[in-house]
OpenMM code with the backbone's topology and positions (N, CA, C; nanometers):
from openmm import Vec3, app, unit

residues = "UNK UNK UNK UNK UNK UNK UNK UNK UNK UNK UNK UNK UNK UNK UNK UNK UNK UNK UNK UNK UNK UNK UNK UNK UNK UNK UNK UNK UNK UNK UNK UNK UNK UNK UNK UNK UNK UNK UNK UNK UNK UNK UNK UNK UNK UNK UNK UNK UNK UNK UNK UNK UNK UNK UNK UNK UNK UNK UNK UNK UNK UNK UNK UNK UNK UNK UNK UNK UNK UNK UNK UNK UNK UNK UNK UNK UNK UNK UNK UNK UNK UNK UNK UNK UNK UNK UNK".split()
positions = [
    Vec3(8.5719, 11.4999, 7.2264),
    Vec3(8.5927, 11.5616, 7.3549),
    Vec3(8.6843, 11.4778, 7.4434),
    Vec3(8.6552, 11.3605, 7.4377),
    Vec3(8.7649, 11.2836, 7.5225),
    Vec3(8.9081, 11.3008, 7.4962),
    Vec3(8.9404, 11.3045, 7.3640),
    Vec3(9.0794, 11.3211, 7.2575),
    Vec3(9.1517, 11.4624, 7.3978),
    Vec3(9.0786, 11.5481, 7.4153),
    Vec3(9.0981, 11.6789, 7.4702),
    Vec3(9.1447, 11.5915, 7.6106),
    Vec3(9.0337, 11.5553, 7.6735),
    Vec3(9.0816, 11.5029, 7.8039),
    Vec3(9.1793, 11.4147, 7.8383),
    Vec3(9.2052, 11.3559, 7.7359),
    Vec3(9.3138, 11.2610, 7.6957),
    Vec3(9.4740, 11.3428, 7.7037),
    Vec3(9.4479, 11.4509, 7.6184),
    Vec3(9.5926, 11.5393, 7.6233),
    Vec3(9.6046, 11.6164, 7.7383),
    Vec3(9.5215, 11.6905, 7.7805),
    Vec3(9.5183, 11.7476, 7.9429),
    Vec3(9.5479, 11.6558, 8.0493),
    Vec3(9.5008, 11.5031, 8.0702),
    Vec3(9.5668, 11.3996, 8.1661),
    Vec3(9.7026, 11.4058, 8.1250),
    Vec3(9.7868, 11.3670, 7.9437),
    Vec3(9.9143, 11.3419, 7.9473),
    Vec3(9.9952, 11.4991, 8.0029),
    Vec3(9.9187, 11.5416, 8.0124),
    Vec3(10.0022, 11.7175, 8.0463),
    Vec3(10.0235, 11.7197, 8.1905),
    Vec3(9.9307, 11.6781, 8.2366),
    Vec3(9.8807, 11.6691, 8.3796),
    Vec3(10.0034, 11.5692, 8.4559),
    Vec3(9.9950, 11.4461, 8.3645),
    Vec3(10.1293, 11.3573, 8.4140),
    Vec3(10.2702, 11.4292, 8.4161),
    Vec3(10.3041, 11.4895, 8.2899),
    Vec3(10.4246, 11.5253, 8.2954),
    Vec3(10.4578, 11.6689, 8.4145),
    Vec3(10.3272, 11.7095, 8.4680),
    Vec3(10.4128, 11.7847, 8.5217),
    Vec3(10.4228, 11.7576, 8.6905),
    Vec3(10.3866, 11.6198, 8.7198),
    Vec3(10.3777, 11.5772, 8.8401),
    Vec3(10.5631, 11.4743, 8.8173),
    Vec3(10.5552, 11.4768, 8.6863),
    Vec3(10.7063, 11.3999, 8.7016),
    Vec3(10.7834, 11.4732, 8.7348),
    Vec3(10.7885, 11.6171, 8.6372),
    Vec3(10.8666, 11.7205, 8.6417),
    Vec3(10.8571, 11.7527, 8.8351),
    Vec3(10.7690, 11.7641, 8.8866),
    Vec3(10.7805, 11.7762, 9.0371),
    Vec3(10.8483, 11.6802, 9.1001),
    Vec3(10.7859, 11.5289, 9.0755),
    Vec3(10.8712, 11.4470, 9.1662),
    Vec3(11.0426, 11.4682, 9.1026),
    Vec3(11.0644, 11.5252, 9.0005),
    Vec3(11.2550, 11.5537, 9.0197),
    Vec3(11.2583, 11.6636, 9.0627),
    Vec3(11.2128, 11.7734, 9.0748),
    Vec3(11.2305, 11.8745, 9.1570),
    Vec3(11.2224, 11.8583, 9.3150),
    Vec3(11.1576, 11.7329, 9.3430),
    Vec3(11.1302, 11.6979, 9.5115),
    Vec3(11.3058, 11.6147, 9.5611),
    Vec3(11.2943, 11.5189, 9.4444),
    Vec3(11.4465, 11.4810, 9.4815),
    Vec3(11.5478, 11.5394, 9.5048),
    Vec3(11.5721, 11.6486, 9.3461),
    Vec3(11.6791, 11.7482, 9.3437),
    Vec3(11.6247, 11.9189, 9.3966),
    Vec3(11.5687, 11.9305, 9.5013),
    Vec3(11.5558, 12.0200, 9.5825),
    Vec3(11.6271, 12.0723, 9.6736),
    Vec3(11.7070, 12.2118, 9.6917),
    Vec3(11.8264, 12.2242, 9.7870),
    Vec3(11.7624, 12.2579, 9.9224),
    Vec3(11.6206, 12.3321, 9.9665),
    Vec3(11.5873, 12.3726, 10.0583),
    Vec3(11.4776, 12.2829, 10.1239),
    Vec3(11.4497, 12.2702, 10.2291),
    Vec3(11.2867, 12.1755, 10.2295),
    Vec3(11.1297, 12.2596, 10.2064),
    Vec3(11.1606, 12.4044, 10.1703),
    Vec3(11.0256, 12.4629, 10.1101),
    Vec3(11.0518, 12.4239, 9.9746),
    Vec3(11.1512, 12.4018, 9.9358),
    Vec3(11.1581, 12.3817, 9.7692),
    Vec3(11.0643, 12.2398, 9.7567),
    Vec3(11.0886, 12.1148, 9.8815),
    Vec3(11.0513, 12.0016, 9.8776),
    Vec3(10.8943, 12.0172, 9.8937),
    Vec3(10.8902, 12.0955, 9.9939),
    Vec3(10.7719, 12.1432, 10.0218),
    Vec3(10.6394, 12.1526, 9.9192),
    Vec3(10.7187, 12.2604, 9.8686),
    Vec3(10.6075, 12.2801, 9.7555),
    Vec3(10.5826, 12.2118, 9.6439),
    Vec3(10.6830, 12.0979, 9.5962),
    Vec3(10.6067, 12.0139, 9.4851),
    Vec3(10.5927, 11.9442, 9.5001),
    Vec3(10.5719, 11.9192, 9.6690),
    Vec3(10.4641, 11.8323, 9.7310),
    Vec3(10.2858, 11.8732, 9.7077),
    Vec3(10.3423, 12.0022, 9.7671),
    Vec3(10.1671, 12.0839, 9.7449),
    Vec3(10.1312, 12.0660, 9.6486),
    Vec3(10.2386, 12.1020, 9.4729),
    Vec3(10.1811, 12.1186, 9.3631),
    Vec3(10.1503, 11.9434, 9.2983),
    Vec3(10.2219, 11.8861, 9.3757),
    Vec3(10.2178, 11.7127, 9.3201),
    Vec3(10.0011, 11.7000, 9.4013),
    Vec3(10.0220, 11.7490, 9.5208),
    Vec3(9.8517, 11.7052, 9.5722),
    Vec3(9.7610, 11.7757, 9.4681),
    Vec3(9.7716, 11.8899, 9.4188),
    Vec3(9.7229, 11.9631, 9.3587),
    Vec3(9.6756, 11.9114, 9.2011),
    Vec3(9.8086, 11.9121, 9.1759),
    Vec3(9.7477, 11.8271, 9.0123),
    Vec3(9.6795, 11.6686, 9.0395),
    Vec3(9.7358, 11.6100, 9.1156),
    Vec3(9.6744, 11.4977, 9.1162),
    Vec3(9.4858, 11.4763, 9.1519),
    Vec3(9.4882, 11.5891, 9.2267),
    Vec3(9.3512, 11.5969, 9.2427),
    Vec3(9.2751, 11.6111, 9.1092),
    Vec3(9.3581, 11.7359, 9.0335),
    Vec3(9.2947, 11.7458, 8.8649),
    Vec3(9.3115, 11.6562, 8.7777),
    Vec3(9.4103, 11.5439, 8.8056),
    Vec3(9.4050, 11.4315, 8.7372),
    Vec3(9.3389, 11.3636, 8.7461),
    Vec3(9.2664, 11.2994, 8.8924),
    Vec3(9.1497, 11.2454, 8.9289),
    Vec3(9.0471, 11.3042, 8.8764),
    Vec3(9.0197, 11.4468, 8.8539),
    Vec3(8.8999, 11.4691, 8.8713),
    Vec3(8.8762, 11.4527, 8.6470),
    Vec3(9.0211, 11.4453, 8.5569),
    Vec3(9.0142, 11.4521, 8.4450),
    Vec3(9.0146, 11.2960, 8.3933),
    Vec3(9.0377, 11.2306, 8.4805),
    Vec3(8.9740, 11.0907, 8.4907),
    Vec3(8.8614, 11.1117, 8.4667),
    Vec3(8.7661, 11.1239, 8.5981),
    Vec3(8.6202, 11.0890, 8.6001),
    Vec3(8.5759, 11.2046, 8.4713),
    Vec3(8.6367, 11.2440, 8.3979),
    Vec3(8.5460, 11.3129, 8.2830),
    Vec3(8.5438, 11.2278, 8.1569),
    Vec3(8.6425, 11.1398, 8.1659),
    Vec3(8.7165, 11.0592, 8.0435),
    Vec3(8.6454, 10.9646, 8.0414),
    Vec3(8.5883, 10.8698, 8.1514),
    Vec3(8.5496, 10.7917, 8.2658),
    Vec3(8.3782, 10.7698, 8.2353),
    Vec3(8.3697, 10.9479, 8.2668),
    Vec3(8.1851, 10.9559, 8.2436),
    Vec3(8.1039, 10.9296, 8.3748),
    Vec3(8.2184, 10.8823, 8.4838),
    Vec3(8.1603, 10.8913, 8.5923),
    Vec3(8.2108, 10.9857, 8.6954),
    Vec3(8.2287, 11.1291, 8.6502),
    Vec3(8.2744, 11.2034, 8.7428),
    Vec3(8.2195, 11.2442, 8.8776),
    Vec3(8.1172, 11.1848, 8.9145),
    Vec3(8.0173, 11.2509, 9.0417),
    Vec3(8.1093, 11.1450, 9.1218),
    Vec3(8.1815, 11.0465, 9.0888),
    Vec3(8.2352, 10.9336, 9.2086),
    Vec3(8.3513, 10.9531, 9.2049),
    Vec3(8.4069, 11.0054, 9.1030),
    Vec3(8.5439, 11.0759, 9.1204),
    Vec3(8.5367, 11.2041, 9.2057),
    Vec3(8.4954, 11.2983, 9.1918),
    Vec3(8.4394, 11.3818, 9.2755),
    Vec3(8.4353, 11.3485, 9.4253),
    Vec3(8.3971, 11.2961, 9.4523),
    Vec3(8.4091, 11.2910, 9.6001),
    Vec3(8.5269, 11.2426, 9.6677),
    Vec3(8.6503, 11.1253, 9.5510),
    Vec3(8.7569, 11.0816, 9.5474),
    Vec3(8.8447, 11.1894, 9.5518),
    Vec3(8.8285, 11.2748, 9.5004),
    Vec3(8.8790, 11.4167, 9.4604),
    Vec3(8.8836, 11.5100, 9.5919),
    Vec3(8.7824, 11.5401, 9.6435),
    Vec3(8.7554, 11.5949, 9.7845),
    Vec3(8.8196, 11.5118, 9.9174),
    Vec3(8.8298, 11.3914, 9.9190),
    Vec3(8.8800, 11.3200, 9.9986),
    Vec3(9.0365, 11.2961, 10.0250),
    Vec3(9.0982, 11.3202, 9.8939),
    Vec3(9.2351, 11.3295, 9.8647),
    Vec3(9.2825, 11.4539, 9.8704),
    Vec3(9.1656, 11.5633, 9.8596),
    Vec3(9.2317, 11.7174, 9.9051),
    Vec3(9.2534, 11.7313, 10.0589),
    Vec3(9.0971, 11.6843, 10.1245),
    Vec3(9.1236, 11.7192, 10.2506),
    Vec3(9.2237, 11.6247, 10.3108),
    Vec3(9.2729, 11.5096, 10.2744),
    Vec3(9.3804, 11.4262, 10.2867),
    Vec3(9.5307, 11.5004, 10.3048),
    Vec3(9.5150, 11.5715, 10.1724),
    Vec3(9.6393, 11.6627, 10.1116),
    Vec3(9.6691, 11.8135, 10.2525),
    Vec3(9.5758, 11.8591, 10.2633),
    Vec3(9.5263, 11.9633, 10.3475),
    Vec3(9.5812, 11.9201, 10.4848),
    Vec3(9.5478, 11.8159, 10.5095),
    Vec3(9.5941, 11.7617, 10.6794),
    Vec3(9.7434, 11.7544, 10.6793),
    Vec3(9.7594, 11.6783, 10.5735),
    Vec3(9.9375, 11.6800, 10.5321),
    Vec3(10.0398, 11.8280, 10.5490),
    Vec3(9.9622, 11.8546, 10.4275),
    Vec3(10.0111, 12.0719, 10.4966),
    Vec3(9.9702, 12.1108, 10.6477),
    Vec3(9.8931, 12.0708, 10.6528),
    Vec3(9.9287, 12.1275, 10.8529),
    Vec3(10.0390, 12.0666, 10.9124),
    Vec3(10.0004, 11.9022, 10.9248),
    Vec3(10.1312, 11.8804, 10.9501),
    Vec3(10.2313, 11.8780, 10.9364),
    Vec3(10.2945, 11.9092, 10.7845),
    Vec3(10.4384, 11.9202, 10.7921),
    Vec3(10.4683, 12.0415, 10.8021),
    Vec3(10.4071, 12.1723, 10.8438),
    Vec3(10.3990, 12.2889, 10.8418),
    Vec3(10.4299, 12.3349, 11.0303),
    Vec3(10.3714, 12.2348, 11.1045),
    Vec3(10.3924, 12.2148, 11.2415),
    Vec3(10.5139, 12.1522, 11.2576),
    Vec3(10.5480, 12.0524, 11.1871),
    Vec3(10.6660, 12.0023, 11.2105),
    Vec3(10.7826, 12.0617, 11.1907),
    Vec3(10.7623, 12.1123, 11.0239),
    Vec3(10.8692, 12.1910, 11.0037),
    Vec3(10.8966, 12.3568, 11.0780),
    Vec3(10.7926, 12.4164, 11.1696),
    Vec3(10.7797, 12.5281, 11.2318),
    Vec3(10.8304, 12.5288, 11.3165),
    Vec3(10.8521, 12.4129, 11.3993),
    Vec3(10.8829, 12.3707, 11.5457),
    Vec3(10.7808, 12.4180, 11.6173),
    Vec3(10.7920, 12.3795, 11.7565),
    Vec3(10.7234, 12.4335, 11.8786),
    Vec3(10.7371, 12.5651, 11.9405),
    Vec3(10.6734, 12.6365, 11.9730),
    Vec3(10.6532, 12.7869, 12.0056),
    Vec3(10.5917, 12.7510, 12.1546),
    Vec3(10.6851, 12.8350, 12.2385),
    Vec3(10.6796, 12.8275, 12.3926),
    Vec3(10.6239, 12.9726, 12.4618),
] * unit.nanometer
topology = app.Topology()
chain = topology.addChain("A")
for resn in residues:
    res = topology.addResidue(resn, chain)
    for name in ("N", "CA", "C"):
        topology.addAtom(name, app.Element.getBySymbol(name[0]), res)
């Protein structure tokens, strides 16, 4: 079972690389935008395919939740920023 979790983390990596070159070579800033979102996103499932590999997923877990709502605050704010101010 680990062998499994093992190939789902290396899958998991490559496609947070594949994002960070899509963040570089991005022409618009929603393009940047979003593999930002999808970079918080997997990484959370990488954490959380850690703590399965690990055997201690209940402490990853909460690492996991902490880095979403982390991720979450981030999307508001650059979502305000990038919106501008409304008068």
């Amino acid at each position: 079972m680990t062998h499994f979790f093992i190939l789902i983390l290396i899958g998991l990596v490559c496609i947070v690389v594949a994002m960070v070159i899509f963040l570089l070579s991005g022409k618009m800033i929603y393009d940047r935008m979003n593999a930002v979102f999808v970079m918080n996103t997997n990484v959370i499932m990488l954490i959380m395919t850690m703590g399965f590999i690990d055997g201690r997923y209940d402490m990853y877990i909460d690492i996991a939740l902490s880095y979403s709502i982390l991720g979450f605050v981030s999307t508001v704010i650059l979502a305000k920023y990038i919106g501008g101010r409304r008068k």
